[in-house]
C-alpha positions as CSV (number, residue, x, y, z in Angstrom):
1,X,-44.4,49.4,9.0
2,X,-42.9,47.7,5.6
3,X,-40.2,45.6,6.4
4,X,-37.0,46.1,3.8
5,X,-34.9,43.2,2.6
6,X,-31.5,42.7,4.6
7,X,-28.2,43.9,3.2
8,X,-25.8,41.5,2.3
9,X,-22.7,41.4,3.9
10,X,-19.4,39.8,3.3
11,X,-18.8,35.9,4.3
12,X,-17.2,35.3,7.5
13,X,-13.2,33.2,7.6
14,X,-15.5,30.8,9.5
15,X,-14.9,28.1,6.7
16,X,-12.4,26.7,9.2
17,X,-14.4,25.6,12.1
18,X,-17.9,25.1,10.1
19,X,-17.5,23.5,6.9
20,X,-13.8,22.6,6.7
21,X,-12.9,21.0,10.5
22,X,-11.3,18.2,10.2
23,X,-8.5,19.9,7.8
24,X,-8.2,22.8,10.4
25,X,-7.5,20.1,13.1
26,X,-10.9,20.4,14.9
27,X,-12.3,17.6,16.8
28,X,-15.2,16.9,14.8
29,X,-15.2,15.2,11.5
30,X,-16.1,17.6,7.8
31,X,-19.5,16.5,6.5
32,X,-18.4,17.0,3.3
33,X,-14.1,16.1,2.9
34,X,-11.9,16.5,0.1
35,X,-11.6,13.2,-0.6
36,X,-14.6,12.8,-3.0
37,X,-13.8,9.0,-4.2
38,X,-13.1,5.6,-2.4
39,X,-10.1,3.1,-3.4
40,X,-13.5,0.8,-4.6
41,X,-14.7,3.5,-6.9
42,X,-14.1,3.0,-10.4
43,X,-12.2,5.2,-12.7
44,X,-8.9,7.3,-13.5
45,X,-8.1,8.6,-9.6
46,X,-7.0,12.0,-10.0
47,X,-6.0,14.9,-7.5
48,X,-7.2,18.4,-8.8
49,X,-4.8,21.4,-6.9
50,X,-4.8,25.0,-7.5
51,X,-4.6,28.0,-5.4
52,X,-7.2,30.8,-4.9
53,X,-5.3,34.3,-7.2
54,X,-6.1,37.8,-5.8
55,X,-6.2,40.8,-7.5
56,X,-2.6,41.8,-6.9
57,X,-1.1,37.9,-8.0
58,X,-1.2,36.7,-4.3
59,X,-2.7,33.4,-2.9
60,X,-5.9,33.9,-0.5
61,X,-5.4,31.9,2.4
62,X,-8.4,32.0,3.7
63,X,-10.8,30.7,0.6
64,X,-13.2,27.3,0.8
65,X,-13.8,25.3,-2.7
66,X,-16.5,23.5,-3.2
67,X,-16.9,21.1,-6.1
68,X,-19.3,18.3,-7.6
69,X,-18.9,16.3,-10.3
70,X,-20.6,13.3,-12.2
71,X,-18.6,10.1,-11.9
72,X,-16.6,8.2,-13.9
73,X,-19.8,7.2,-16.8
74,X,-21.2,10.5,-16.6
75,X,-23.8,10.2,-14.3
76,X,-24.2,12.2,-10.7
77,X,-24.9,10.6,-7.8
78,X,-28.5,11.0,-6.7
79,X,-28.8,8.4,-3.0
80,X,-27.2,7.6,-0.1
81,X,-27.6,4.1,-1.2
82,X,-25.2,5.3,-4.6
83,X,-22.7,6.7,-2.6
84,X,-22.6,3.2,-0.3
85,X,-22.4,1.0,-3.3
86,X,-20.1,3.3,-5.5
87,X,-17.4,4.9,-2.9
88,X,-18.4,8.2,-4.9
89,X,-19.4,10.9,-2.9
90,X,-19.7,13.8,-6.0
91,X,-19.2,16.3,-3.6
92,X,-16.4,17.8,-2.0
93,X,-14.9,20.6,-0.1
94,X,-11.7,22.3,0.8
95,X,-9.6,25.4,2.4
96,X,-6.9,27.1,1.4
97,X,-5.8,28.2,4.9
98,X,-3.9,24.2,5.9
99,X,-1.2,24.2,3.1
100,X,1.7,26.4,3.5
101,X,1.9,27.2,-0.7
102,X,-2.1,28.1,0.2
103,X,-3.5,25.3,-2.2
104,X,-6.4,23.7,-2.0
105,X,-6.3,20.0,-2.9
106,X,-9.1,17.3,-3.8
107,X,-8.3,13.8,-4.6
108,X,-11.3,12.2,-6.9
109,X,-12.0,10.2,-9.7
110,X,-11.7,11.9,-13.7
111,X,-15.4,12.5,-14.9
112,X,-16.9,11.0,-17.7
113,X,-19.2,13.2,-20.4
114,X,-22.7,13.7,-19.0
115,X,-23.9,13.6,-22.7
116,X,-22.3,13.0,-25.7
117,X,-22.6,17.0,-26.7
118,X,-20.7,17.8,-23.7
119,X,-17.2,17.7,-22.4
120,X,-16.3,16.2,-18.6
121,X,-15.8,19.3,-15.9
122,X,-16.5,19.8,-12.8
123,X,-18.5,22.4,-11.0
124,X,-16.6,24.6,-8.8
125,X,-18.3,27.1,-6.4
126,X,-15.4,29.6,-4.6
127,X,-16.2,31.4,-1.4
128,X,-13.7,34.2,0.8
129,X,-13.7,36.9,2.8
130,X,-15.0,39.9,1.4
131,X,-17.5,38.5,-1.2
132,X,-21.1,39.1,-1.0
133,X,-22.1,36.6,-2.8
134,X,-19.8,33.3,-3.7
135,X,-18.5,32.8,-7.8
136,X,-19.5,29.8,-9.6
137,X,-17.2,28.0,-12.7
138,X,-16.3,25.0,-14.0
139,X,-13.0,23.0,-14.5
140,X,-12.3,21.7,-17.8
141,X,-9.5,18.6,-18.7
142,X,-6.8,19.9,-21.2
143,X,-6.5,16.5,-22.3
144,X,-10.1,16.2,-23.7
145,X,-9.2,18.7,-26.8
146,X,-12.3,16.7,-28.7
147,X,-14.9,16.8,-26.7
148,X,-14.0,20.5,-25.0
149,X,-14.3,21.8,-28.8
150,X,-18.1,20.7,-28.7
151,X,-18.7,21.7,-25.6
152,X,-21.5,24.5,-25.3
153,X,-20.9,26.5,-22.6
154,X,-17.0,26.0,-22.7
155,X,-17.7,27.5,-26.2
156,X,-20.2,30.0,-25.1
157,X,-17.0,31.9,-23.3
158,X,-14.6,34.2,-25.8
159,X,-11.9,31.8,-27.3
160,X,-9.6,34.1,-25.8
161,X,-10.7,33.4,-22.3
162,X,-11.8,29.6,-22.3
163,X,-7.8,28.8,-21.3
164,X,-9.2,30.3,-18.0
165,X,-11.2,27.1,-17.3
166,X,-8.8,24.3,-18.9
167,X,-6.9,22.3,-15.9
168,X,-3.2,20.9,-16.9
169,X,-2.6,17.9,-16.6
170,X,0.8,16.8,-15.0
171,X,1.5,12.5,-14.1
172,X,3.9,12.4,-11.0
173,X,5.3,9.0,-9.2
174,X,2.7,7.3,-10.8
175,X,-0.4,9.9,-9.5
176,X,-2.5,11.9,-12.2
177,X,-2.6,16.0,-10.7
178,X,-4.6,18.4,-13.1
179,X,-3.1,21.7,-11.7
180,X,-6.2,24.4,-12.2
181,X,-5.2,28.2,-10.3
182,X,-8.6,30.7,-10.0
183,X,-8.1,34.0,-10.9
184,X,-10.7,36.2,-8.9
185,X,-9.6,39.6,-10.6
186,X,-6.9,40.8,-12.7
187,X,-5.1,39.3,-15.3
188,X,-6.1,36.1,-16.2
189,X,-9.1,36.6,-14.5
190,X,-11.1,33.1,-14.1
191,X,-14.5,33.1,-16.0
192,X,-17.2,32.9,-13.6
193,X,-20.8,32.3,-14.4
194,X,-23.8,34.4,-13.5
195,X,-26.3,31.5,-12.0
């Protein structure tokens, strides 16, 4: 008898108690918080906050972010021994279920350019309730207008559409905030990646 492959079916809300705990109040601690950068770490500390957009305008209160990032030069953290020495984890995650407003919030440092072709951004991977599979982008700094025009996969999207990846940046009581909302259908729609 040949075997055929399973179906996929849509991710669980189990973000809460799995990946996310210690946001949801559970008592053990998240593997992987959304606190991505130590007070030791060096460079521009910044908080990156959006909400999740359905297809009718609403927020999804029930979506997990997952995001990783070079640091501060440009470089991605590759040891244990990095993350020790550095305070810089380069991987974080975070619900959408804790804050009333339904935002997700991650408090890091600004990345630098991994090359000198390409602009800083940072890798975002967005899973809910009632995908198959989760979406992939990127978050881009509207304060880098240089180095996002020579960007090549920033300018691989339509011109039209590349204000779909751009964070805005906003400086409040002395905190940096780059405000970046994903759009999973409609209008506006985030551009997401086919990895």
């Amino acid at each position: 008898m040949k075997l055929g492959q399973t179906p996929s079916q849509t991710v669980g809300p189990y973000f809460a108690y799995g990946l996310t705990p210690a946001q949801y109040l559970y008592d053990f601690r998240s593997v992987f918080p959304p606190v991505l950068a130590s007070e030791d770490t060096a460079g521009e500390f910044i908080q990156i906050m959006g909400q999740v957009i359905d297809g009718g305008g609403k927020p999804i209160n029930d979506a997990m972010l997952e995001i990783s990032h070079a640091d501060a030069n440009g470089r991605y953290v590759t040891s244990l021994e990095e993350v020790a020495n550095s305070g810089f984890t380069g991987f974080g995650r975070c619900g959408t279920g804790t804050d009333p407003q339904n935002r997700y919030t991650f408090h890091t440092i600004k990345p630098g350019a991994c090359a000198p072709d390409e602009a800083p951004y940072i890798n975002v991977i967005v899973t809910m309730r009632g995908m198959l599979l989760h979406a992939f982008t990127r978050i881009y700094f509207d304060d880098e207008t240089e180095a996002n025009a020579k960007d090549a996969v920033l300018n691989s999207v339509p011109a039209e559409r590349r204000n779909t990846l751009i964070a805005r940046r906003q400086e409040l009581d002395g905190r940096v905030i780059y405000h970046f909302n994903l759009h999973m259908q409609g209008d506006n729609e985030t551009v997401f990646f086919d990895l």
